[in-house]
C-alpha positions in Angstrom: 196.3 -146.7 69.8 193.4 -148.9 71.0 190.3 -146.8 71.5 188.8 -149.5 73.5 191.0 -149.2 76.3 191.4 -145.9 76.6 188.9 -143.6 78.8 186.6 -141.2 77.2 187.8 -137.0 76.7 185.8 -135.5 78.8 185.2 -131.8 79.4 187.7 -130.3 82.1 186.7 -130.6 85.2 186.2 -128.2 88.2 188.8 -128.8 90.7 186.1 -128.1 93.9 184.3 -130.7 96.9 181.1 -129.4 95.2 181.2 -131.3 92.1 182.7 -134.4 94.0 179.9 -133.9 96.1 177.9 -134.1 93.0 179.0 -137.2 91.8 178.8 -139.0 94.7 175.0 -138.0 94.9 174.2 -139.3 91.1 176.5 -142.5 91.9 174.5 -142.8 95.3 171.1 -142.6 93.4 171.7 -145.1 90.6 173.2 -147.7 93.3 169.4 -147.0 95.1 167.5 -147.4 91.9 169.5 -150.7 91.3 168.6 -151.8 94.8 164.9 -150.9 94.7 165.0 -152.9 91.2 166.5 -155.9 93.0 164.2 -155.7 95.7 161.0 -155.7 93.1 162.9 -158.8 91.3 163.0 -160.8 94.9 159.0 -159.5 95.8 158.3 -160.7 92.5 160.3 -164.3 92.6 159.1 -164.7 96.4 155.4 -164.5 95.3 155.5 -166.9 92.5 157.3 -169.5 95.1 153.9 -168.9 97.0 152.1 -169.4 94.1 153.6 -172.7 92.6 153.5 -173.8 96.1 149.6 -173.1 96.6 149.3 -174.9 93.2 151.0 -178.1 94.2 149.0 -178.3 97.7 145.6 -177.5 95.2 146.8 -180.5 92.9 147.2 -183.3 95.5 144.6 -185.6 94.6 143.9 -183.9 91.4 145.8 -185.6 88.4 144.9 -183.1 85.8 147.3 -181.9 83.1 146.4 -178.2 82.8 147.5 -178.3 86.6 150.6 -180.0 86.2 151.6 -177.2 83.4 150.8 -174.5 85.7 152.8 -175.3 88.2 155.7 -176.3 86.0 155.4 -172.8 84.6 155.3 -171.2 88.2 158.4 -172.9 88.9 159.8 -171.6 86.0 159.2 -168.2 86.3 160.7 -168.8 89.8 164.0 -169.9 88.2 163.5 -167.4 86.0 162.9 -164.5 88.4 165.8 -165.5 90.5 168.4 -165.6 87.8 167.7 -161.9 86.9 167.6 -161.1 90.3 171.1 -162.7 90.6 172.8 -160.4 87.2 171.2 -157.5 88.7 173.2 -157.4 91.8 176.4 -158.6 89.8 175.5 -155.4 87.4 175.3 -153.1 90.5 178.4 -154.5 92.4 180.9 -153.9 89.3 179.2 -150.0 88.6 179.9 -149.7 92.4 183.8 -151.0 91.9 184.1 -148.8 88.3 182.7 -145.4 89.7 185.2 -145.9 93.0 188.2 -147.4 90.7 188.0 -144.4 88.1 185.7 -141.5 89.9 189.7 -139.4 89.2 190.1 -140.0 86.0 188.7 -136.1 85.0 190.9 -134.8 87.8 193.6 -136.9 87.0 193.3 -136.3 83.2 193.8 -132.4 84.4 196.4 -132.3 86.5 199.2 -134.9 84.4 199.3 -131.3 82.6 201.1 -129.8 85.3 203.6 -132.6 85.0 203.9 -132.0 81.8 204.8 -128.5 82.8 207.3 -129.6 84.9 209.5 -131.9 82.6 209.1 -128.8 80.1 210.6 -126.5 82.6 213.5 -129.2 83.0 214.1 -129.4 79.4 214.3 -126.0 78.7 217.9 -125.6 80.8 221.0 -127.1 79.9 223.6 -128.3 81.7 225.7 -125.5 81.4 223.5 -122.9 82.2 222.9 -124.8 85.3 226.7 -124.9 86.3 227.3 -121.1 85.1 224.2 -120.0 87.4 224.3 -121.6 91.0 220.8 -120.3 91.6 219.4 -121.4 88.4 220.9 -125.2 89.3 219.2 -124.5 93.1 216.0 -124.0 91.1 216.6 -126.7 88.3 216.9 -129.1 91.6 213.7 -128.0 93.4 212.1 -128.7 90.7 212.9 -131.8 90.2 212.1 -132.9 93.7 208.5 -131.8 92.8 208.5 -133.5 90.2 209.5 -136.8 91.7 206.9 -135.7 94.6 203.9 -135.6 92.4 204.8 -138.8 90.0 204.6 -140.5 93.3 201.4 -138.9 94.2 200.0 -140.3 91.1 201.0 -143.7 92.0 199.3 -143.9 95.1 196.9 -143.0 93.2 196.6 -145.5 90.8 198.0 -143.2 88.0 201.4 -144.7 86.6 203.4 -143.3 83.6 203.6 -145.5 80.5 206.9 -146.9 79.7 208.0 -145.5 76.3 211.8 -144.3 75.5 213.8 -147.3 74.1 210.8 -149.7 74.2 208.9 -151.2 70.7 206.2 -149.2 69.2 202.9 -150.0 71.0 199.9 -148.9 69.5 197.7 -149.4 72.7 199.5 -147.0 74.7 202.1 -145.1 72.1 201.1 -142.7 69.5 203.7 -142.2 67.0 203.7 -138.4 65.9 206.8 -138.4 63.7 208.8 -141.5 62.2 213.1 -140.7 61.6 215.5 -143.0 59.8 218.0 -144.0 62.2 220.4 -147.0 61.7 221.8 -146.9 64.9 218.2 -147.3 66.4 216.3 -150.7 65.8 213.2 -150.6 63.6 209.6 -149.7 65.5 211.3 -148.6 68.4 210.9 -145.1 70.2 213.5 -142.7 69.9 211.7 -139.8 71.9 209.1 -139.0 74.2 207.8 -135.4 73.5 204.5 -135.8 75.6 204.5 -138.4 78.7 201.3 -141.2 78.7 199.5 -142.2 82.0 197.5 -145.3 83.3 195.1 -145.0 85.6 194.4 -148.7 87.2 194.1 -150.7 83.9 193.4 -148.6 81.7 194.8 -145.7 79.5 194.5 -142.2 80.6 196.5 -140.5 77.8 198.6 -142.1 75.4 202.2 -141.1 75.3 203.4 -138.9 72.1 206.9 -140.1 70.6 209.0 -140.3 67.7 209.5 -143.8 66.0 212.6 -144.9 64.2 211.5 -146.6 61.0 215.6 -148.3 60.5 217.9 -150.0 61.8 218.7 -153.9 62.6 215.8 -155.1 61.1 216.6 -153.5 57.9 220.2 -154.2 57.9 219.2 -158.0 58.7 216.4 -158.4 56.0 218.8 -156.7 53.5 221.7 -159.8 54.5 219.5 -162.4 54.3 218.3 -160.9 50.8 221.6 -160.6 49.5 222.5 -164.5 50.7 219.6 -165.9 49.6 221.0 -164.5 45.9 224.5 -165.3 46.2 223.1 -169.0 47.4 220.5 -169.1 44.6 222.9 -168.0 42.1 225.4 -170.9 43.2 222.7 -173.2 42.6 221.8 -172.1 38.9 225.9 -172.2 37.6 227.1 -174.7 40.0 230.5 -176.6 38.0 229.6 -179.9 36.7 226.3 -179.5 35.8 225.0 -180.0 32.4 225.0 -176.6 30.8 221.9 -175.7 28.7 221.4 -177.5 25.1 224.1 -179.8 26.1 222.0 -182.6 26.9 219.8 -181.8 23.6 223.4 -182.4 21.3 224.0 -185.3 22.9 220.4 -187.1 21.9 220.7 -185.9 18.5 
């Protein structure tokens, strides 16, 4: 699992407009503070134009070094000055996108629970229950509808369940909780999915728990090419014909 990608644990959050409310403020005031700063950067660049420009009306006529320098200097804290200006908006513009791409992701780290709920409550009847008990099977299907209702939910929202039963191991998004020997199921690949991962826009909300098999084809195939590269080896060394071993010394003496 890549730590990188995924999005800090943060305490629960409180499911009410308040806190929203909240957020929205502190988001509000740091895009301000970024503004005023940019504002200070252009006052700042805007004066030192009017400066280097003063300078080369003072110089005409003059030919002196030590003016010369000082306007070369104006002009580059101009350039200067303008290029910080510049990062600063670019700095403010991608916090702007980040706090509106992944302002859910505490909400949505909350409520992937009551999925997980859900697909418990799913698991926990078998199909013959479910035919024995019409009512039970009337349940078992409303749930399931709910289910499919809030997974879509999610998508609108950006959230997306990570693909995991049947697929490779994937340590960016898998992580493996339990590793079975199963010949039937090629090596590194996920057998079971006890807890279901989600991605929120590009990155990881929570990683999906499985259980890896650890053999299969890829053992089976090492252990054949193992055992011909010995039968071919062995060929080699004994092939018919060949001069044995101290054969070739009797025939010199």
């Amino acid at each position: 699992m890549n730590p990188e990608n995924e999005l800090p644990a943060d305490e629960p959050s409180n499911l009410n407009d308040e806190n929203v409310e909240t957020s929205e403020a502190a988001a509000q005031a740091e895009q301000d503070a970024m503004a005023d700063a940019a504002r200070e950067l252009q006052a700042e660049a805007e004066e030192a134009e009017l400066e280097a420009q003063n300078a080369d009306q003072e110089s005409t006529g003059q030919d002196g070094p030590e003016l010369e320098a000082e306007v070369a200097e104006l002009k580059d804290k101009v350039l200067r000055t303008m290029a910080e200006l510049e990062n600063t908006r670019r700095i403010a513009a991608r916090e702007k996108a980040d706090a509106s791409k992944y302002a859910a992701a505490n909400f949505a780290r909350d409520i992937v629970r009551v999925a997980d709920n859900l697909g418990m409550a799913m698991m926990m009847v078998t199909d013959e229950a479910r035919k024995e008990d019409k009512n039970l099977d009337n349940l078992c299907v409303g749930i399931d509808m709910t289910m499919k209702e809030l997974l879509s939910i999610f998508e609108s929202h950006g959230i997306k369940p990570v693909p995991a039963e049947g697929k490779p191991f994937d340590h960016n998004v898998h992580e493996a909780v339990q590793q079975v020997e199963n010949a039937e199921v090629p090596h590194n690949t996920v057998m079971q999915v006890l807890r279901g991962g989600f991605t929120i826009q590009d990155r990881l909300l929570r990683p999906a728990q499985v259980i890896v098999s650890t053999g299969g084809v890829k053992s089976t195939e090492s252990a054949a090419k193992t055992s011909e590269t010995s039968a071919e080896g062995g060929q080699q060394a004994y092939e018919p014909g060949e001069t044995e071993p101290g054969q070739q010394v009797d025939q010199e003496t």
